[in-house]
C-alpha angles and dihedrals in degrees: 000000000000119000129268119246113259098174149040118197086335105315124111115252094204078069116024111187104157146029110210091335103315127105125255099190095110092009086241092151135019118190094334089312109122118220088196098123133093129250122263111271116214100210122099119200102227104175135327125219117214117201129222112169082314117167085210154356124213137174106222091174149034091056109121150111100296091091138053091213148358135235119198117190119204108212113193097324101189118194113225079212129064127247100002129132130243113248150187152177143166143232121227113226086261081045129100116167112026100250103100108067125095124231130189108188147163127213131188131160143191116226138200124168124216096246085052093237098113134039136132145139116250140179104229111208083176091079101035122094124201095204098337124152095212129114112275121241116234102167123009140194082036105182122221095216111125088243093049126083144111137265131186153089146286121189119192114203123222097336102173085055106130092186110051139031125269121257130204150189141183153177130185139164132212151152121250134219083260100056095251115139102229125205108196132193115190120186141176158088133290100218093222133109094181109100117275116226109151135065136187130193128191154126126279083233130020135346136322095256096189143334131105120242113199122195123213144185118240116212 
């Protein structure tokens, strides 16, 4: 039988170290080539809306066809009210105040309030629609304390399609009036295959005190 190899240009397989001279222990460099870069990200900033007592914020542009969905990320979004939900809804190209497009969703959280006596995980018919043209709930019981607002993500599949419906999911946290961290999941279809190019953000009651929602493209 013919011997094993116990060595490559003089290092020890059993123990490999180095390529040419260059460690391989965090694969930082491979002959001279650096890997100190970080990986692509896919996701494209389109535009950011900034609130200030704002009854709404809406992206009237930037949703086409260039990508194939859309990500929207809620930063600190503070209601001016009391105890209301975050909303949205969108406008279809023939479309011009967000009342005429269908949604079937579904919404569920998980719940957990600050004392630790009460906590759960619920379905909420309450915040679902089966072809409604509201606007759909995506956190609920939001609080108006300053240390009280939601966070989270939305992300619009293949709105420009003219040949299938838009799907949607979402996830947001936020703390109630009550002091519950809420953890919400939002899901659903907008029934319209015409092209979707608006979309509106508020809250069920008063304005958008504060908070920052920023759209990107998804490659």
């Amino acid at each position: 039988m013919a011997n094993a190899v116990e060595k490559v240009n003089g290092i020890a397989i059993a123990s490999i170290e180095a390529i040419n001279g260059i460690t391989d222990a965090n694969l930082q460099a491979l002959n001279g080539l650096e890997f100190t870069g970080t990986l692509p990200d896919a996701h494209t900033l389109i535009a950011t809306a900034t609130a200030s007592s704002s009854s709404t914020l809406s992206f009237t542009s930037g949703i086409d066809s260039t990508y194939d969905a859309y990500e929207f990320r809620f930063q600190n979004l503070h209601a001016a009210t009391d105890n209301v939900n975050f909303t949205f809804q969108v406008n279809a190209t023939d479309g011009a105040d967000y009342n005429d497009s269908a949604i079937t969703s579904t919404f569920f959280a998980a719940y957990h309030n600050e004392s630790d006596s009460g906590y759960g995980f619920v379905y909420e018919a309450d915040f679902d629609q089966a072809q409604g043209t509201a606007y759909q709930v995506l956190a609920n019981y939001v609080g108006n304390d300053n240390d009280q607002s939601c966070n989270g993500v939305l992300t619009l599949y293949n709105p420009s399609s003219t040949t299938y419906v838009k799907h949607f999911v979402s996830r947001l946290n936020n703390v109630t009036a009550g002091d519950y961290s809420r953890d919400n999941y939002a899901a659903g279809y907008i029934n319209d295959t015409t092209a979707i190019d608006n979309i509106s953000f508020k809250f069920s009651s008063g304005n958008i005190d504060a908070g920052t929602i920023k759209m990107f493209g998804v490659s």
